[in-house]
N, C-alpha and C positions, 0 to 999 in steps of 0.2 A: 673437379667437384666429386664428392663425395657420395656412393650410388646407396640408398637406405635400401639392409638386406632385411625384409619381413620375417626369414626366417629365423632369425635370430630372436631368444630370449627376451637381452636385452630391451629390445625394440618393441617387439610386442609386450612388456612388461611396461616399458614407458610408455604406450600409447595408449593402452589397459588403463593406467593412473592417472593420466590425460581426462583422456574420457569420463573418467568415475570421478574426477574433480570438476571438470566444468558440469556436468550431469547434477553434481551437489550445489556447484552456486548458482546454475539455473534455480534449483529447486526453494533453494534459500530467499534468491530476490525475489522469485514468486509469493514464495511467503509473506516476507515482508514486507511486498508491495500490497499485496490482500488485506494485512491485520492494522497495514497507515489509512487505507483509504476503509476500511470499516469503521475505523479512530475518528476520523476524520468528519465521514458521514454524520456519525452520531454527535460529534461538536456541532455539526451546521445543524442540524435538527436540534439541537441543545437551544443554541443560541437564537434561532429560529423561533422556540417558544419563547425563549425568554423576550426578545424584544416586541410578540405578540401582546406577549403580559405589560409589559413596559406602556405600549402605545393605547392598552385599554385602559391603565391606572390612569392615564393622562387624560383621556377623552371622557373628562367625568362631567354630565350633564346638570347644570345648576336647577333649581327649584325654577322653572318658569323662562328659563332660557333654551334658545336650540342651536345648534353647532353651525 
C-alpha cells in the first residue's frame, strides 16, 4: 500500500481542493435547503388563506336560516 506523504505539494494541494469544494457544497445545500423551505412556507400560508376564504364564501347564512 501506498504511504500519503503530507509533505508533499501535491497532496496538500489536493486536500486544500477537497476541502474548499465540499466547504462550497455544504454551503450550497444550505442554501438551498433555506430559500425551498421559505418557498415552501409561504405556499402553505398562501393556501392556507386561500382555503380560509374558500370555506367563508361557502358558509354564507340565508335570511332567517342558521347553520
Amino acid at each position: 500500500m501506498i504511504a500519503i506523504d503530507r509533505r508533499h505539494i501535491r497532496v496538500r494541494l489536493t486536500l486544500w481542493f477537497m476541502a474548499v469544494l465540499a466547504a462550497a457544497l455544504v454551503l450550497y445545500s444550505a442554501a438551498a435547503c433555506f430559500f425551498l423551505l421559505r418557498d415552501l412556507r409561504a405556499q402553505l400560508v398562501r393556501h392556507a388563506i386561500q382555503d380560509v376564504e374558500t370555506v367563508e364564501g361557502l358558509l354564507v347564512v340565508y335570511a332567517g336560516r342558521a347553520l
